[in-house]
N, C-alpha and C positions, 0 to 999 in steps of 0.2 A: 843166458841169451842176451847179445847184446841190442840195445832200442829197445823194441819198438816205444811209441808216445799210445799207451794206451786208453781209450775216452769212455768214461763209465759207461758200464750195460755191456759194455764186449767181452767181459772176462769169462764168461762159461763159451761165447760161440769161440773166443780165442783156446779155451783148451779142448774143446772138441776137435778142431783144424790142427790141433798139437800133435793129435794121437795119429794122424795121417800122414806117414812116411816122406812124403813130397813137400808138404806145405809149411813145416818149420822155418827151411832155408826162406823161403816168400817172405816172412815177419821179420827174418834177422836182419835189418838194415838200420841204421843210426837213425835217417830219416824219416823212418818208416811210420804212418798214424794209421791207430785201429778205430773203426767204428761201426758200433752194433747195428743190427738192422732195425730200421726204424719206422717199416713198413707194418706192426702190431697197433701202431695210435694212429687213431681215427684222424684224418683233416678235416672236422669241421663242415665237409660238404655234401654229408649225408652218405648215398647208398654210391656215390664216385670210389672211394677207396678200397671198397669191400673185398676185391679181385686180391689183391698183396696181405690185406689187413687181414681176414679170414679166409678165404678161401686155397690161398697159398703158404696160409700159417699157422701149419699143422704139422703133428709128427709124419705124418702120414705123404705129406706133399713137402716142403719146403721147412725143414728141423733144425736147420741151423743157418746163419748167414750171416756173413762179415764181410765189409769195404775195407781196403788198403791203399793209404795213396801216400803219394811221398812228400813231406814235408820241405818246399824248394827255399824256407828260412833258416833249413840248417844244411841241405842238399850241399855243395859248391856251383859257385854260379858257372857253366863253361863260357858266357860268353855273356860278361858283364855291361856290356857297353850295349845290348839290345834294349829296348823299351821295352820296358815292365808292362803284362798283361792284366788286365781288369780281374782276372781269376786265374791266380798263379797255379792251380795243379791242373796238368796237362792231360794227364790221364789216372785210371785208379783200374782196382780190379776187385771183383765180387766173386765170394767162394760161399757157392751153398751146396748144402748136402739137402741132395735129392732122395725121397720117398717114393716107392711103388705108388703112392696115389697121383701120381705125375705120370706113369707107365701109359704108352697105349700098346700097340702091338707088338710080341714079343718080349717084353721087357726092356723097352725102347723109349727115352724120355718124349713126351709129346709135345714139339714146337711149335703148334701152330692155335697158339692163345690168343 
């Protein structure tokens, strides 16, 4: 596989998204940066975090999860002559595998957390 920049703590959610027919190609990019989920450590501000940090951070609910976003310092620039943004990645994308403890009706993930 060629890339990705892989950032420790993401190598099991990265081989879990391996075994998933679709989501290989997603990682193979030069540019490409992996990073673990980080919603398991606590912030500091007591019972604020709990929602991500325990209650979605379960086999059961939310079992694996990875950010991908593209590295725009090795990317090629298309159009060098614009003014550099204060936070160069523009966008990123999150891949979690979803648990039946997330199900409400039907076996239908439930969005309205």
């Amino acid at each position: 596989m060629s890339g990705p920049k892989i950032i420790p703590g993401a190598e099991q959610e990265l081989k879990h998204f391996m075994d998933i027919s679709w989501c290989p190609y997603q990682f193979q990019h030069r540019n490409a940066v992996l990073v673990p989920r980080l919603d398991g450590k606590q912030d500091g501000r007591g019972r604020t975090g709990k929602l991500f940090s325990q209650t979605l951070n379960s086999s059961s609910t939310i079992s694996h999860c990875i950010v991908l976003f593209h590295d725009p310092s090795i990317a090629p620039d298309p159009n060098p002559g614009a003014k550099k943004r204060w936070l160069p990645v523009e966008t990123c994308s999150v891949f979690y595998a979803l648990g039946d403890g997330v199900c409400g009706f039907g076996d239908i993930c439930h969005g309205g957390v």
